[in-house]
Structure formats: C-alpha cells, structure tokens
N, C-alpha and C positions, 0 to 999 in steps of 0.2 A: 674279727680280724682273720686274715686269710693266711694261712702257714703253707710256706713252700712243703712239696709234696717228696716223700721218699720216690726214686725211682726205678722199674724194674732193673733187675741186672745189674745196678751200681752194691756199690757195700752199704750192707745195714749200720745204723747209726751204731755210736759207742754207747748205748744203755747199761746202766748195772742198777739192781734194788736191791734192797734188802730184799731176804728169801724166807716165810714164814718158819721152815722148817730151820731155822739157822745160816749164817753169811750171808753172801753176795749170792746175789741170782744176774750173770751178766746177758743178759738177754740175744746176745749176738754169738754166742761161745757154744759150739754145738759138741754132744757127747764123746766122738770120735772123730778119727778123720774122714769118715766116709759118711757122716749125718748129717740129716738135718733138723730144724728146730723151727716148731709151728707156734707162734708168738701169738697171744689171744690177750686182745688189749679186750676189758672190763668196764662196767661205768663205778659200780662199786655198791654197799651191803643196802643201799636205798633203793637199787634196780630191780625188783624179783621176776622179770626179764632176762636180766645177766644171770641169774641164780636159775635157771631153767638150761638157762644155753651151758652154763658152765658144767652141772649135771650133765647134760648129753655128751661134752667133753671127756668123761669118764670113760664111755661105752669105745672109746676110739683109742687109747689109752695102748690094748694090748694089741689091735693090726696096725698102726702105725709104730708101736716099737720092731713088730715084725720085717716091717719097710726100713727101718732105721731113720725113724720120726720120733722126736721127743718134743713133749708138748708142755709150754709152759705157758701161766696167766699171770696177767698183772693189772694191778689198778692203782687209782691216787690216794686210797684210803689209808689210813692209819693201821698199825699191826694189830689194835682191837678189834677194830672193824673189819679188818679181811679175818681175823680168826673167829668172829661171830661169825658170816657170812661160809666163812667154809666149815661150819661146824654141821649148817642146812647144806653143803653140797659134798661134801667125803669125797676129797680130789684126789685121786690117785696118779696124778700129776704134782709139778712143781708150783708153788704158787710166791709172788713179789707182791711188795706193798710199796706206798708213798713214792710213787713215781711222781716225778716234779715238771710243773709247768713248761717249767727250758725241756722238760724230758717230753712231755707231750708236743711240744712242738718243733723238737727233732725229728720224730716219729710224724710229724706233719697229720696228728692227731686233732679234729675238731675236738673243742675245752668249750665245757658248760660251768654256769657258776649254781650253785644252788640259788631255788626259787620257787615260789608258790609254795609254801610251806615243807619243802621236800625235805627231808632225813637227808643231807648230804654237809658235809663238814667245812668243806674246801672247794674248789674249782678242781674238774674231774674232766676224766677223757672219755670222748663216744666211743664208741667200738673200733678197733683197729684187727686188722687179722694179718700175718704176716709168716710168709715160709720163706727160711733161710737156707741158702742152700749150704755144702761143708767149706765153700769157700771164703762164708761170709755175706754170700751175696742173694739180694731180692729173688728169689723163682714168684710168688705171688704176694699181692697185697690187696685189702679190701680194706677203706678206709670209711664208714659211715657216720652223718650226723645224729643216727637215733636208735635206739636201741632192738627192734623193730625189722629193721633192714640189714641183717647181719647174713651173709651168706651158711646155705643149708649145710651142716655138718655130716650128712651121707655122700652130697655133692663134693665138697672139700675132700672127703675122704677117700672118694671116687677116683676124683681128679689126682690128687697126690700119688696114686697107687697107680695111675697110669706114669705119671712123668717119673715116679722112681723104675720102674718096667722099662722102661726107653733104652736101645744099647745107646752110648753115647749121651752126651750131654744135654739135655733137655732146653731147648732156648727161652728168656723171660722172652715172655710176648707184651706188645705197646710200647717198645724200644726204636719205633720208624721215627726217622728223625729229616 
C-alpha cells in the first residue's frame, strides 16, 4: 500500500517515541532555536545492515553538533530489542523505540512485515532519513524500500555542512509545483 509522502519545505509530522535513554523523544523538537535534527529511521535489531549504518552515525556525532545538528534514530522495535541492538552500536546519539504503523506512515515510510524466517517481531519501517530544519520544517528527506539504498553518511554530511554555511535561508529543493 502506497503512503502519501512527507514533503520538502512543509512541517515535519508530529512524531514522539519513547527515548531509550528515558521520556519522549519528539522527533520534530530540535535542541535550540537555531537547530537542526537529522532523523534516521532504522529497520530494527534483525537488520545488521542498519547496525553498520547506525555505527557510522556515531563518527558524524561531534561535526554535526559543531553545525548545530543533532541526530537522532528510531525504529519499530521493542525497548529490548533496540537496547540489544544498541549495545552492538554504542550511540552517542539519541535513540526511540516502537514507532507505530499510523507513525510510519505519517512519516510516509515503506512498512515490511516480517518474513522468510526473519528475526523481526512486528511490521517495521525501511529506512527513512530526514533533516529538520529549527522551524520545524523538511530541508531533506530520503525515503527507501531496502536497507541497501540508504544515502552515504560522508555525502549527508557533506551536504548538511554546505546548507548550514549558506548566508540566508537555504531552499528545500523538489518544491516546483
């Protein structure tokens, strides 16, 4: 089933999860008012795929705080399961759990069900990646069916550090209507 798609430039959905580390992790709530928040949707602790990408997430951590990026990850898994799985990736980011189907498909998330004998508990989200700008609103998003196709975290990283560099307000691009 096809989910309408978040779009550049409008306001990110209202997400909140639970936050591994304690409370709510509202996934649209950026640190200050001059931040922004690079959202990294997860398939979850069956992927070791996500567990490679999520690792690399690590290394980006302290130049994106310097930009004033904070990064946080979420999946559909259970607080066991993302605390097994982040035990293999030592986040030095934020991390959410049991993100809910109405939630994956706000986020206009492709949802898999488990299958072929896979380790997964629930219906899960493919990869999402998404930067928030401090108004709330889309600057990028990358929404893929498989885990595989996730854009490169030097690129992302690249890119981010050009649009926060910009005097003035960096435009969402794919907004021609």
């Amino acid at each position: 089933m096809a989910t309408p798609k978040p779009e550049p430039g409008q306001s990110f959905p209202n997400v909140s999860v639970p936050a591994l580390n304690g409370g709510d992790l509202d996934l649209s709530q950026t640190k200050g008012p001059d931040d922004w928040t690079l959202v990294v949707v997860y398939r979850g602790k069956h992927c070791p795929i996500c567990t490679t990408y999520l690792r690399g997430l690590n290394e980006l951590v302290a130049p994106l705080q310097e930009i004033g990026v904070t990064i946080v990850a979420v999946s559909a898994d259970s607080k066991a399961r993302a605390t097994a799985q982040m035990a293999e990736v030592a986040p030095t980011y934020e991390v959410g759990y049991d993100l809910t189907v109405d939630q994956m498909t706000a986020l206009g998330l492709y949802i898999s069900s488990p299958r072929l004998g896979m380790d997964a508990e629930r219906p899960f989200a493919e990869p999402g990646l998404f930067l928030i700008d401090a108004g709330g609103n889309l600057k990028v998003l990358d929404i893929s069916n498989v885990p595989f196709a996730r854009p490169d975290l030097g690129a992302v990283f690249s890119g981010i550090r050009f649009m926060r560099s910009m005097t003035g307000d960096y435009p969402a691009n794919g907004t021609y209507v």
